[in-house]
N, CA, C and O atoms as a DFTB+ gen file, in Angstrom:
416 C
 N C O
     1  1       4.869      -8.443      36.418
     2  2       5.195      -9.376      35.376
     3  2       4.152      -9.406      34.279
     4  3       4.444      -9.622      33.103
     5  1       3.287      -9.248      34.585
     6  2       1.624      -9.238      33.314
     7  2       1.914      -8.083      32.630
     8  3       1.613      -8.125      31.438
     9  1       2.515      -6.843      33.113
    10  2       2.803      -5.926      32.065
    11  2       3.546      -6.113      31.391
    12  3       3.268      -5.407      30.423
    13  1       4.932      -6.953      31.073
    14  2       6.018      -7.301      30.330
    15  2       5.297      -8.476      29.075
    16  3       5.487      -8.462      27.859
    17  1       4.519      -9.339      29.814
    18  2       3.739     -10.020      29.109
    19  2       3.131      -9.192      27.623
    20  3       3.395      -9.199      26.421
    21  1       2.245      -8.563      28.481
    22  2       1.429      -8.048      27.466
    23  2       2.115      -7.013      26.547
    24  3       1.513      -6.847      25.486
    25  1       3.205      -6.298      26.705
    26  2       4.477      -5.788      25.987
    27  2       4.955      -6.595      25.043
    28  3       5.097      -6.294      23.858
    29  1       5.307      -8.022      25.745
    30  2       5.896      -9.065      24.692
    31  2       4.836      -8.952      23.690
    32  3       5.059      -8.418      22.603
    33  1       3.597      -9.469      24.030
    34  2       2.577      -9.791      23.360
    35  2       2.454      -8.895      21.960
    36  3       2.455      -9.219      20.772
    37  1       2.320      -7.292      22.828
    38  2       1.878      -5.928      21.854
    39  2       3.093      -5.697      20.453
    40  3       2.819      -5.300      19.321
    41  1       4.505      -6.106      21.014
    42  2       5.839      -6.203      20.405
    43  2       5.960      -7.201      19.189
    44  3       6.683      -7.022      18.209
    45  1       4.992      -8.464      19.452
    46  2       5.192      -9.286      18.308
    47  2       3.846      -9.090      17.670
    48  3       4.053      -8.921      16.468
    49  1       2.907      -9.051      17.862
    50  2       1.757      -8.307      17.003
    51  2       2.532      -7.389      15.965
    52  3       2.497      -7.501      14.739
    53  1       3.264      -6.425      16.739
    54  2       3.567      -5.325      15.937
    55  2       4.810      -5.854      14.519
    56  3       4.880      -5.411      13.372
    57  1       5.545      -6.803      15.118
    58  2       6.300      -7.385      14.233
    59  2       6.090      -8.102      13.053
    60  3       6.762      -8.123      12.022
    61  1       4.516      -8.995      13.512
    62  2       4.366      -9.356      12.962
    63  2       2.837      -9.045      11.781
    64  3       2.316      -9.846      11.004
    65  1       2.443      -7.498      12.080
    66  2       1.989      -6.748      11.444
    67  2       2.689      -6.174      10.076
    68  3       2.326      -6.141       8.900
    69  1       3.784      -5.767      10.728
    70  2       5.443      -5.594       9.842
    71  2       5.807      -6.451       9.114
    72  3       6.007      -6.319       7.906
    73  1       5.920      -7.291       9.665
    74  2       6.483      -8.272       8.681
    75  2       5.026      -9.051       7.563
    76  3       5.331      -9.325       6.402
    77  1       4.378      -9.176       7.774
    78  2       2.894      -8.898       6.866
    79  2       2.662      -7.682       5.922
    80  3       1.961      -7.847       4.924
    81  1       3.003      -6.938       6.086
    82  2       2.602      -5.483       5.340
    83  2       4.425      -5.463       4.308
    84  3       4.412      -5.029       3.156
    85  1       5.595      -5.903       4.851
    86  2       6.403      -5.951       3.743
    87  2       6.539      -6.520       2.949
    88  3       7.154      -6.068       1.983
    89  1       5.982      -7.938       2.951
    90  2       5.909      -8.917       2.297
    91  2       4.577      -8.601       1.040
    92  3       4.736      -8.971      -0.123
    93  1       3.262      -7.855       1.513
    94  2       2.908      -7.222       0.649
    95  2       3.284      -6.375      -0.116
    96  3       2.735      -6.277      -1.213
    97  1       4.144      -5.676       0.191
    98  2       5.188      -4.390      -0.549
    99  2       5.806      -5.012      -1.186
   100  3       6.109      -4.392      -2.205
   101  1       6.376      -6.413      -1.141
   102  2       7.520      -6.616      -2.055
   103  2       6.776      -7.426      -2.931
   104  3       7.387      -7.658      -3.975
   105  1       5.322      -8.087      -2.831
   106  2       4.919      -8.516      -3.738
   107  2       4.300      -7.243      -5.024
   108  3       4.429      -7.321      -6.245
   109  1       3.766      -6.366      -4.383
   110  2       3.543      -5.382      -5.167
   111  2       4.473      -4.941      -5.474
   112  3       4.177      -3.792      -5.800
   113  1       5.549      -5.089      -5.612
   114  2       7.032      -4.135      -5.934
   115  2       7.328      -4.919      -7.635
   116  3       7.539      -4.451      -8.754
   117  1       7.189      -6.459      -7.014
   118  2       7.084      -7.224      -8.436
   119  2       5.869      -6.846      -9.319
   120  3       6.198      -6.549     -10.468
   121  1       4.781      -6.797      -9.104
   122  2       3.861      -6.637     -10.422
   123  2       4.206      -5.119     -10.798
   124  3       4.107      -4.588     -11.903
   125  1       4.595      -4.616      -9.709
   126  2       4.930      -2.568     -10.692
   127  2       6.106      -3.224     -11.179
   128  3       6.024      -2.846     -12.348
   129  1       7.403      -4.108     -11.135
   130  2       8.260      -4.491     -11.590
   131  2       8.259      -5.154     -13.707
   132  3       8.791      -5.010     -14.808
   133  1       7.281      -5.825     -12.978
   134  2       6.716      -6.775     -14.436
   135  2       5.659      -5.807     -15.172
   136  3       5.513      -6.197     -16.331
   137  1       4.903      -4.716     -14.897
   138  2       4.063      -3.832     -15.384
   139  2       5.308      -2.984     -16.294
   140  3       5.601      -2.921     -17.488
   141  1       5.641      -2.617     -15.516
   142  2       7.027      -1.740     -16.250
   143  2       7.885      -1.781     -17.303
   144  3       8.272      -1.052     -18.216
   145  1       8.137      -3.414     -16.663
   146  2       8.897      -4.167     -17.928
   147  2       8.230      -4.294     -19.568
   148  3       8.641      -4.058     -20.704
   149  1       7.293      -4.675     -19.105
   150  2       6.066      -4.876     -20.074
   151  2       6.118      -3.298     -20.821
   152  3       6.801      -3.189     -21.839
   153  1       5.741      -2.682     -20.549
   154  2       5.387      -1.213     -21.016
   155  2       6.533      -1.241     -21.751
   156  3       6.241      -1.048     -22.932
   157  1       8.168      -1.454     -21.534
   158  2       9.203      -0.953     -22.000
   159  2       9.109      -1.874     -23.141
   160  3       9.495      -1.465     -24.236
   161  1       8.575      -3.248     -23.006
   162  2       8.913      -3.747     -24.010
   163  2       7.839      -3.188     -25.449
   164  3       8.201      -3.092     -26.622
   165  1       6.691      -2.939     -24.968
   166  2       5.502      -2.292     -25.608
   167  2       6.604      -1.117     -26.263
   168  3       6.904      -1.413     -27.419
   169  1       7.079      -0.206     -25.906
   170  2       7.543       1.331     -26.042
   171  2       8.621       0.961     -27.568
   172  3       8.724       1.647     -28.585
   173  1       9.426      -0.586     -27.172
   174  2      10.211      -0.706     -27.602
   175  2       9.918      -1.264     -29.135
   176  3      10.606      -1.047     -30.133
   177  1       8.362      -2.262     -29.015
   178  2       8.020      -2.653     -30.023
   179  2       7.556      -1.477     -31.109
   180  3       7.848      -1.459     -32.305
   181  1       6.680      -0.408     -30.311
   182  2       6.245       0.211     -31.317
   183  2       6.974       1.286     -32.270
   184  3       6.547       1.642     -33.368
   185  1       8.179       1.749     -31.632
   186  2       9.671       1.771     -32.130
   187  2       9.844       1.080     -33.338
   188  3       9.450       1.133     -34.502
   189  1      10.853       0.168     -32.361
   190  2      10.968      -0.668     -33.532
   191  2      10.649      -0.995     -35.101
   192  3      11.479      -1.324     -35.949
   193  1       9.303      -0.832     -35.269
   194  2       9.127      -0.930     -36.204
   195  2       8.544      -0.238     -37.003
   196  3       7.383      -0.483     -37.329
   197  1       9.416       1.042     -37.614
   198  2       8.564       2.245     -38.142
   199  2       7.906       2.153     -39.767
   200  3       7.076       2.961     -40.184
   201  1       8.482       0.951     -40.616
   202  2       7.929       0.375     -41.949
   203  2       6.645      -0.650     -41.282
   204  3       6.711      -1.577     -40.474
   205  1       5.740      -0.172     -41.846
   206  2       4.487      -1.060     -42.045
   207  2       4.795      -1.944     -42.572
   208  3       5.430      -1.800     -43.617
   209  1       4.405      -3.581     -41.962
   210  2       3.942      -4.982     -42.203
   211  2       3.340      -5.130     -43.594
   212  3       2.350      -4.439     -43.834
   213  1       3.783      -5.901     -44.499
   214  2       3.673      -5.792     -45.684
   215  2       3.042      -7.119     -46.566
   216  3       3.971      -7.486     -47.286
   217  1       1.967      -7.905     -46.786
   218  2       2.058      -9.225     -47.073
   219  2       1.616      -8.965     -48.215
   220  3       1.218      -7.819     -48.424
   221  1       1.563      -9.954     -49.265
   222  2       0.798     -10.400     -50.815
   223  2      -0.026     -11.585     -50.351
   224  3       0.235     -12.475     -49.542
   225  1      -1.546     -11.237     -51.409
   226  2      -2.438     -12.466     -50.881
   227  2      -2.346     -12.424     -53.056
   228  3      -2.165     -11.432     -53.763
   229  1      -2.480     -13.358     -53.336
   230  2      -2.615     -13.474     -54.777
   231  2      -1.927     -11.977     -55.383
   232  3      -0.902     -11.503     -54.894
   233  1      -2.470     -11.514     -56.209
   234  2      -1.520     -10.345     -57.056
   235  2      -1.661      -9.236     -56.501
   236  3      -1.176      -8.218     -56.996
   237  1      -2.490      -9.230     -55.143
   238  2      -2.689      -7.926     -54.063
   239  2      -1.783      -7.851     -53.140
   240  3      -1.169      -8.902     -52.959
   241  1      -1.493      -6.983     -52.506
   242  2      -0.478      -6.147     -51.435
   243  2      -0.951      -5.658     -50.612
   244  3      -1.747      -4.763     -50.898
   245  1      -0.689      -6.019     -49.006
   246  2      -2.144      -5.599     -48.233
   247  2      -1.046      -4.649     -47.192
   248  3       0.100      -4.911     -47.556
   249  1      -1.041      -4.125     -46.586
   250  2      -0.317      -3.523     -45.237
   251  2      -1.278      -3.904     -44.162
   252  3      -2.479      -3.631     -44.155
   253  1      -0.575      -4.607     -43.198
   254  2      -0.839      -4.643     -41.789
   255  2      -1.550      -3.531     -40.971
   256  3      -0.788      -3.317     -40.028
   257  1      -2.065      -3.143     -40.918
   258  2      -2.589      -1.366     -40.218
   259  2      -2.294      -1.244     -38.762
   260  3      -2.005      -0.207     -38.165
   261  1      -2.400      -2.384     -38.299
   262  2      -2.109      -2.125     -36.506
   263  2      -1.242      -3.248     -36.155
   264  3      -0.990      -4.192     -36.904
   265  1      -0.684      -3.040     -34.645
   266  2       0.406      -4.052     -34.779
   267  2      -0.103      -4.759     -34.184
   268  3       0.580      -5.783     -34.217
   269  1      -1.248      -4.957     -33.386
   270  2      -1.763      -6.081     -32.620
   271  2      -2.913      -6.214     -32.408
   272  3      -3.489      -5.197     -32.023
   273  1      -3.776      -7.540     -32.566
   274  2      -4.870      -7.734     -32.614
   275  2      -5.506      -9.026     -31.905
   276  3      -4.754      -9.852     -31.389
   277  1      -6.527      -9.147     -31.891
   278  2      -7.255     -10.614     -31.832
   279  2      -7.812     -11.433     -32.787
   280  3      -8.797     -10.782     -33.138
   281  1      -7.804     -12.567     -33.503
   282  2      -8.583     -12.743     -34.368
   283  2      -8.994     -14.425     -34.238
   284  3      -8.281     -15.367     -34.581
   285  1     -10.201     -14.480     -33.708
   286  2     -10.689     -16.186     -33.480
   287  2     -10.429     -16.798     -32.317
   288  3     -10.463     -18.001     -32.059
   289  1     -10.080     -15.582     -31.408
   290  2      -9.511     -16.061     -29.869
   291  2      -8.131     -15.804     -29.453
   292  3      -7.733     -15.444     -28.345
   293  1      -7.457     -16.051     -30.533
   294  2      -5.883     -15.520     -30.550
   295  2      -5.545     -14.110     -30.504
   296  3      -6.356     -13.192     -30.629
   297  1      -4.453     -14.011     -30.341
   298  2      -3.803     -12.782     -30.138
   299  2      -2.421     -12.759     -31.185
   300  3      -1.579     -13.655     -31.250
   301  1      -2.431     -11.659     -31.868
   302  2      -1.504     -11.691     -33.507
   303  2      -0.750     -10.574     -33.469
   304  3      -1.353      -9.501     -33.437
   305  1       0.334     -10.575     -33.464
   306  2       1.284      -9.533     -34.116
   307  2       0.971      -8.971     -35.727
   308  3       0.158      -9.336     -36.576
   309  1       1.823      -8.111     -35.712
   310  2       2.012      -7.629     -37.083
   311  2       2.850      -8.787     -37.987
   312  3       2.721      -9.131     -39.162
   313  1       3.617      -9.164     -37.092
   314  2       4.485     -10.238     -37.973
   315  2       4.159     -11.323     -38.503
   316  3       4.266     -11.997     -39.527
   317  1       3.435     -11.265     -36.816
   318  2       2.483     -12.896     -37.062
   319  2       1.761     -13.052     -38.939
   320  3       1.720     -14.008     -39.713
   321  1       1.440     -12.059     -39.019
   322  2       0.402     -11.585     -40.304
   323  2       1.420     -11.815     -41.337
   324  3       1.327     -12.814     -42.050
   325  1       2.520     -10.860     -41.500
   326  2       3.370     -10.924     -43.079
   327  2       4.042     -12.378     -42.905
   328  3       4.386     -13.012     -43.903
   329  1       4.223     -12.901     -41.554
   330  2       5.181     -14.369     -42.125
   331  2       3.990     -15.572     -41.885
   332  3       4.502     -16.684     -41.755
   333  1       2.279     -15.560     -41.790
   334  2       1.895     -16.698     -42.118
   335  2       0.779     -16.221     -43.558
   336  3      -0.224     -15.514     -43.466
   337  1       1.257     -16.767     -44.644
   338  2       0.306     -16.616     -45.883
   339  2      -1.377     -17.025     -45.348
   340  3      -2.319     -16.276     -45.607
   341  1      -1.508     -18.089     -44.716
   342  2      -2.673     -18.818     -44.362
   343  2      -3.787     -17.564     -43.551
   344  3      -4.885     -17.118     -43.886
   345  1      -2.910     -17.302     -42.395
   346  2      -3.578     -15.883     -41.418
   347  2      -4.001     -14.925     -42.540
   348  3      -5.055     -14.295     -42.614
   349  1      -3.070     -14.937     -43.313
   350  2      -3.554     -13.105     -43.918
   351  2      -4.465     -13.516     -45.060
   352  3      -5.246     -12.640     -45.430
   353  1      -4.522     -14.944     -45.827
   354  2      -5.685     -14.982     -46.407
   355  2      -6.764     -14.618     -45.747
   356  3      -7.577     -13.749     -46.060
   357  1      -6.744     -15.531     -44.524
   358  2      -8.407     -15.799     -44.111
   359  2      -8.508     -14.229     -43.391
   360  3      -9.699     -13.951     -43.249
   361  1      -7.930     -13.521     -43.073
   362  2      -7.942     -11.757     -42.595
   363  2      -8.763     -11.472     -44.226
   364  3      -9.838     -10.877     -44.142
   365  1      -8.435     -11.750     -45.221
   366  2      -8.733     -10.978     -46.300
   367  2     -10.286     -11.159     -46.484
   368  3     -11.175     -10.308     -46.509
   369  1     -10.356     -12.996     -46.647
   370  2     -11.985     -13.517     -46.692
   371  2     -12.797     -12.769     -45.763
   372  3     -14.008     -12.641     -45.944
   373  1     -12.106     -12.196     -44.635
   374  2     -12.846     -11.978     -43.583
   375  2     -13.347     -10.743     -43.553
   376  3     -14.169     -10.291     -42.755
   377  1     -12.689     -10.074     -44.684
   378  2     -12.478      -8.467     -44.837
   379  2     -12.450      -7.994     -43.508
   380  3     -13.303      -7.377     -42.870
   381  1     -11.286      -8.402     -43.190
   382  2     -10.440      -7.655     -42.042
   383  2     -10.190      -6.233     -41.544
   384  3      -8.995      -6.184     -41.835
   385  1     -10.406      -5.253     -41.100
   386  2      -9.738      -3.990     -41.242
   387  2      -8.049      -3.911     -40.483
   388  3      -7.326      -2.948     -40.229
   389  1      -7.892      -5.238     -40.312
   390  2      -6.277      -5.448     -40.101
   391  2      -5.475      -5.001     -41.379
   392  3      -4.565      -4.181     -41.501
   393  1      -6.040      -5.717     -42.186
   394  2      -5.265      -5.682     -43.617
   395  2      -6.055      -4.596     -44.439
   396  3      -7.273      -4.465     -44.323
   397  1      -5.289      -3.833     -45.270
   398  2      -5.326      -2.674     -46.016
   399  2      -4.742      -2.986     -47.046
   400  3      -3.708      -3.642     -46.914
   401  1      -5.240      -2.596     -48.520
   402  2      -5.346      -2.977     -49.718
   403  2      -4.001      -1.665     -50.111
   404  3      -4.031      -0.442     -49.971
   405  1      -3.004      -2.513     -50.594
   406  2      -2.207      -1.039     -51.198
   407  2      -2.089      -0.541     -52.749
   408  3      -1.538      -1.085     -53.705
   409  1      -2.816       0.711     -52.652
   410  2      -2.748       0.795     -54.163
   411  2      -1.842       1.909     -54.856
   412  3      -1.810       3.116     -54.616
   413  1      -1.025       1.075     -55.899
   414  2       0.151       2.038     -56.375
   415  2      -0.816       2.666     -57.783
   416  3      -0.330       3.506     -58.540
């Protein structure tokens, strides 16, 4: 009878080794899930938008140069930039190399 025991015993260890190690798999299944996603949406943004970001600060015309940045702690799109006048001033005061001077 002590050998069936210790069978039971060795049997749910093992199960529950198993069942520990899938539950890690499926959590890692989600972050390669959400990594992925992410990337596609990355793939999709930089697509997307093959005309350069375009703003006016007074009688100047600046182009956006990259589509994403940091500036003061934040994190900024390209868009972020052409639809707030306020951002792309203070990019300019700041002499930014976000913003690029366009000259016709």
């Amino acid at each position: 009878m002590e050998g069936q025991n210790t069978t039971a015993t060795a049997a749910d260890l093992q199960d529950k080794v198993i069942l520990d190690l899938s539950q890690q798999l499926e959590a890692k299944n989600k972050i390669i899930a959400s990594l992925e996603a992410e990337v596609a949406e990355l793939k999709a943004e930089k697509g997307a938008s093959p005309k350069a970001q375009t703003v006016k600060i007074g009688k100047k015309t600046y182009t956006v140069s990259i589509p994403r940045f940091n500036f003061k702690g934040k994190s900024y799109t390209a868009s972020d930039v052409a639809n707030d006048q306020k951002l792309a001033a203070e990019l300019v005061e700041e002499q930014s190399g976000v913003l690029v001077e366009v000259t016709n």
